[in-house]
N, C-alpha and C positions, 0 to 999 in steps of 0.2 A: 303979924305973925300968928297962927296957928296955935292954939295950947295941944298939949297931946290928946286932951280930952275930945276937944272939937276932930282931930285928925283918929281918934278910935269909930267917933260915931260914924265922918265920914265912911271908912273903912267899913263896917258894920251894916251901913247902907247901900254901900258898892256892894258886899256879899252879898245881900239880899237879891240887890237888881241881878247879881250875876247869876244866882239859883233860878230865879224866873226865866232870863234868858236862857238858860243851860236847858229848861223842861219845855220851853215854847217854841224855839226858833226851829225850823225844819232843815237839820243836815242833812246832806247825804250826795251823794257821788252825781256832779255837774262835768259836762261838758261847755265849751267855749275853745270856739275856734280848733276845731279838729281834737281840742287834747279834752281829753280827762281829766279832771281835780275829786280826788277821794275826800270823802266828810269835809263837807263845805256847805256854804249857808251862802246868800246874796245879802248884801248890806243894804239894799231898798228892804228887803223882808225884816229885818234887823232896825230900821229904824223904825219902819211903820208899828211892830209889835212896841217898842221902846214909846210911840205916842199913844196907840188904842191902850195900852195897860196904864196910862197916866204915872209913867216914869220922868216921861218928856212933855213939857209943851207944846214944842212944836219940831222940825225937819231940824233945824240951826243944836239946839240943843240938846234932841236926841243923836246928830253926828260930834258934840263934844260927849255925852256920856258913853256912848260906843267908843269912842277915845280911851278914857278913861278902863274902862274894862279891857281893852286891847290892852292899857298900862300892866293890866294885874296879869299880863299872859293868859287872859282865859282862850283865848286865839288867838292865830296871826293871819294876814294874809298870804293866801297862800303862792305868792312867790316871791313872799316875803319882803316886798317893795314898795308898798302902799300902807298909808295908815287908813282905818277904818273912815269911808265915805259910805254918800248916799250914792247906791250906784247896783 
């Protein structure tokens, strides 16, 4: 079990990763299959940044901490049906 201590730092560390990803990843308005998606990012770009910024180790590990971040609502998929992959 978790002390609160350990689950702040975690927390504190998620923040971190999430400010970096919030200033690096490239949103913005994709097409896919005829439609539109407004402010959106591709989860291959998303994990690759998550390994070149040495967040993640490797593919496996930066699609569980894009997990993770998906937890805090910093985004969702946008239709809302998928949890964050490499893809």
């Amino acid at each position: 079990i978790a002390n609160s201590t350990t689950m702040t730092t975690f927390d504190n560390e998620l923040n971190e990763i999430a400010q970096g990803f919030k200033q690096n990843i490239k949103v913005e308005d994709r097409k896919y299959r005829l439609k539109t998606y407004k402010d959106c990012f591709v989860g291959s770009e998303a994990v690759d940044f998550l390994i070149t910024s040495g967040q993640a180790p490797n593919r496996d590990e930066a699609v569980i901490l894009g997990r993770a971040l998906q937890g805090t609502h910093l985004f969702e998929h946008v239709t809302r049906d998928h949890e964050f992959k490499y893809e």
